[in-house]
Legacy VTK file of the C-alpha trace (Angstrom):
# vtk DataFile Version 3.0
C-alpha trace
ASCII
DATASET POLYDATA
POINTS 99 float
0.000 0.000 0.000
2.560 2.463 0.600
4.564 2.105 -1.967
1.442 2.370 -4.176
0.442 5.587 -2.836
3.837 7.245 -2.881
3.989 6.146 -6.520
0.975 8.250 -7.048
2.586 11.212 -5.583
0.640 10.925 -1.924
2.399 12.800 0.919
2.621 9.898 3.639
4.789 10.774 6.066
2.532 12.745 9.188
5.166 15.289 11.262
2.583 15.069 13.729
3.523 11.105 14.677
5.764 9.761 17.068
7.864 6.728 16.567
6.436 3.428 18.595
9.877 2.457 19.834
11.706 5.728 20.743
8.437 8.674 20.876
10.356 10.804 18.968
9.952 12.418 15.534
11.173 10.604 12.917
10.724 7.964 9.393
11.590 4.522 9.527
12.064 4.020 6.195
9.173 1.470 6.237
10.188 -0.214 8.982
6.833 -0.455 10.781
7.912 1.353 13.708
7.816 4.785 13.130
3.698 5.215 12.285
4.106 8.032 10.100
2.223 6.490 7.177
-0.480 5.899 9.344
-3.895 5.408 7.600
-7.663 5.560 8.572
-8.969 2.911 6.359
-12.621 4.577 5.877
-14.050 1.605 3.392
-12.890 -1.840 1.990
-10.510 -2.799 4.372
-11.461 -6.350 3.685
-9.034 -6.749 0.857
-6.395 -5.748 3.185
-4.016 -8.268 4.897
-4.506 -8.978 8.762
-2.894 -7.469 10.762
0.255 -8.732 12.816
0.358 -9.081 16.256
2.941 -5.490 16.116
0.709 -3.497 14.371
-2.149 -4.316 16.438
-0.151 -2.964 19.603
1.156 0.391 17.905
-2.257 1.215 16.535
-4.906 -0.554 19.829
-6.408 3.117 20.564
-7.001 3.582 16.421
-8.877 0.380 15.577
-9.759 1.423 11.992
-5.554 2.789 11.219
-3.264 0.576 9.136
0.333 1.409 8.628
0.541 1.463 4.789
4.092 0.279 5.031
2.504 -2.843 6.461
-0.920 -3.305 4.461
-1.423 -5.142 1.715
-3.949 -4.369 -0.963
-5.281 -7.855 -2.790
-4.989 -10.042 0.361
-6.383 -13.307 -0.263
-6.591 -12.321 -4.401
-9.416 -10.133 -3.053
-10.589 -7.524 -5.320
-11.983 -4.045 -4.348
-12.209 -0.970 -3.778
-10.932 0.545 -0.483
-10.713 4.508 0.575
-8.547 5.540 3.021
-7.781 9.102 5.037
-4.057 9.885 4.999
-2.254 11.612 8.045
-5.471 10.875 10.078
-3.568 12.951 12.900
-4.538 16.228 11.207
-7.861 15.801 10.979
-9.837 18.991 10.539
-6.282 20.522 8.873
-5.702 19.847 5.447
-6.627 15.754 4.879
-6.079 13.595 1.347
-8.411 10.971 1.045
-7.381 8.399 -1.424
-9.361 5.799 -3.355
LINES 1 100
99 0 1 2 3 4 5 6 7 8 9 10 11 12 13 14 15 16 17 18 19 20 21 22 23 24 25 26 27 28 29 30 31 32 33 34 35 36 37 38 39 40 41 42 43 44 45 46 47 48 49 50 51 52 53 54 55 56 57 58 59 60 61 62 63 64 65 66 67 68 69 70 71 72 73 74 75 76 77 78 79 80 81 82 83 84 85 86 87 88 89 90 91 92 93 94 95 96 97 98
């Protein structure tokens, strides 16, 4: 997922996110640790892997978030259509939605 997105030309990284491991500022470089390509998955999160165990735990107060470094679009060979709100942080500042 996020290498689909930033293929598109959608600004992931939120400077509003703090890293899981150290609470500090900062990209992982799609590490899954950082949670600054943190989604809100809005519809079709069906054809989206499960999630692991360590997602899960970073993301327990934002049920409906994915890490995009960590999603997979297709899971299963599921097809569909899925929309998502990037940076959900800044909500009610500028948001992209992408579908």
């Amino acid at each position: 997922l996020r290498l689909a997105m930033l293929v598109r030309g959608v600004k992931l990284n939120d400077p509003l996110a703090k890293r899981f491991d150290t609470k500090s500022g900062g990209n992982c470089g799609a590490g899954g640790l950082c949670r600054t390509c943190a989604v809100s998955v809005l519809r079709g999160g069906e054809v989206l892997n499960p999630q692991k165990i360590s997602e899960k735990q970073m993301l327990e107060d934002n049920p409906r978030w994915r890490l995009a470094c960590k999603a997979f679009v297709g899971y299963g060979m599921q097809e569909g259509e899925i929309t998502l709100q990037v940076n959900p942080r800044q909500w009610g500042q500028d948001c992209e939605e992408w579908s």
